[in-house]
C-alpha positions in Angstrom: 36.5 38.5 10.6 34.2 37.5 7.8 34.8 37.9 3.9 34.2 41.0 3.6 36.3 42.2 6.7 33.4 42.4 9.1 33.8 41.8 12.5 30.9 39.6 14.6 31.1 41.3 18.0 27.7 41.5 19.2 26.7 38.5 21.0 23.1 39.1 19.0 24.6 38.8 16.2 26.3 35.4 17.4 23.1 34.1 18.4 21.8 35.3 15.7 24.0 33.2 12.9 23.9 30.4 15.7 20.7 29.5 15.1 20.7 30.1 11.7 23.7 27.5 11.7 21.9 25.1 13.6 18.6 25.7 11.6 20.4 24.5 7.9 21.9 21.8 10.1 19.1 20.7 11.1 17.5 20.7 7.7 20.7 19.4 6.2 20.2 16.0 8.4 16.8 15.5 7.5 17.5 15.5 4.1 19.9 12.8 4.3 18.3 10.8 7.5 14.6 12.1 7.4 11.5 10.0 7.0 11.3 11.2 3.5 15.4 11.8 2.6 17.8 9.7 0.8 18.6 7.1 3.7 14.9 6.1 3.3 14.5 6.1 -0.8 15.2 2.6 -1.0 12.6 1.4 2.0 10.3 3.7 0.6 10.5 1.8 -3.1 10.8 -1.5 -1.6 7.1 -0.7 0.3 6.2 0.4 -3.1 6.6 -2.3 -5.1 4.5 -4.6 -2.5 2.1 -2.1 -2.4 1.7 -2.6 -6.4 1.8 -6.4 -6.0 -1.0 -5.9 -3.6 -3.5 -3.8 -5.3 -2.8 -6.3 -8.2 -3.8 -9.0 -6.3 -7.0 -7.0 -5.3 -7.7 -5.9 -8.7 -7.9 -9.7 -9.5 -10.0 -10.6 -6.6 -12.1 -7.6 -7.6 -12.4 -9.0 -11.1 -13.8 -12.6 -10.1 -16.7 -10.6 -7.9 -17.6 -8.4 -10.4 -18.0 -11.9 -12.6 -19.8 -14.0 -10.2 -22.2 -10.6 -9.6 -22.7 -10.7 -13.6 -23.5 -14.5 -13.7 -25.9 -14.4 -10.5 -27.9 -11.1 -11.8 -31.9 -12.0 -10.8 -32.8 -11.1 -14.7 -30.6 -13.9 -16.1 -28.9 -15.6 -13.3 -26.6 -18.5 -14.4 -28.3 -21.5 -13.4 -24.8 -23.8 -13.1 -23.1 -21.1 -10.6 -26.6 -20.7 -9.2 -27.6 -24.6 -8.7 -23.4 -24.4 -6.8 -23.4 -21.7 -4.2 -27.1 -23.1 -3.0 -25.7 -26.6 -2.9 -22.0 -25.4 -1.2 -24.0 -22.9 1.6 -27.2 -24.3 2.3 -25.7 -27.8 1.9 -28.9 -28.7 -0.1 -27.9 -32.7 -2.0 -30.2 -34.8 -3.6 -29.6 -38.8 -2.5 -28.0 -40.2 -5.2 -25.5 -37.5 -5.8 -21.9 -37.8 -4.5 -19.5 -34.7 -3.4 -16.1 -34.5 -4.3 -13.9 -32.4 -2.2 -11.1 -31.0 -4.8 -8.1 -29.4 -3.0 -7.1 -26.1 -5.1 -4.2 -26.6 -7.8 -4.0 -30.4 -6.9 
């Protein structure tokens, strides 16, 4: 009997609130152990935060292009950062100069 004193007889009816059982089970668990539910909020942050260091890290990178475009614009092109990428591609030296290799940060 049910709450109100109804009696499930028909098997329909059993199948019926079967499924529906099994349906909000079914959701139930994917709200706790889904690709989106509460098991995964913490993975889900952690990928967020390196995705923010990232884009960071790009924004920056994005930055020093944007700066070397500026300086090597053909109207007023910087002749120091000019005279440096022609000289570090092209390998183009006069015979008296001398290159120094510098390691980054040491």
């Amino acid at each position: 009997m049910t709450r109100e004193g109804h009696t499930i007889t028909s098997p329909k009816e059993r199948l019926t609130q079967g499924i529906a059982l099994s349906a909000l089970l079914l959701l139930g668990g994917l709200a706790i152990a889904g690709p989106s539910g509460f098991l995964a909020w913490g993975e889900n942050l952690r990928l967020l935060d390196q995705r923010r260091a990232e884009i960071a890290k790009l924004t920056h990178q994005r930055n020093e292009l944007k700066q070397q475009v500026n300086l090597l614009d053909p109207n007023h092109a910087d002749p120091d950062l000019s005279s440096e990428l022609i000289r570090k591609n092209l390998n183009v030296l006069h015979p008296d100069e001398v290159v120094l290799i510098l390691k980054p940060g040491g």
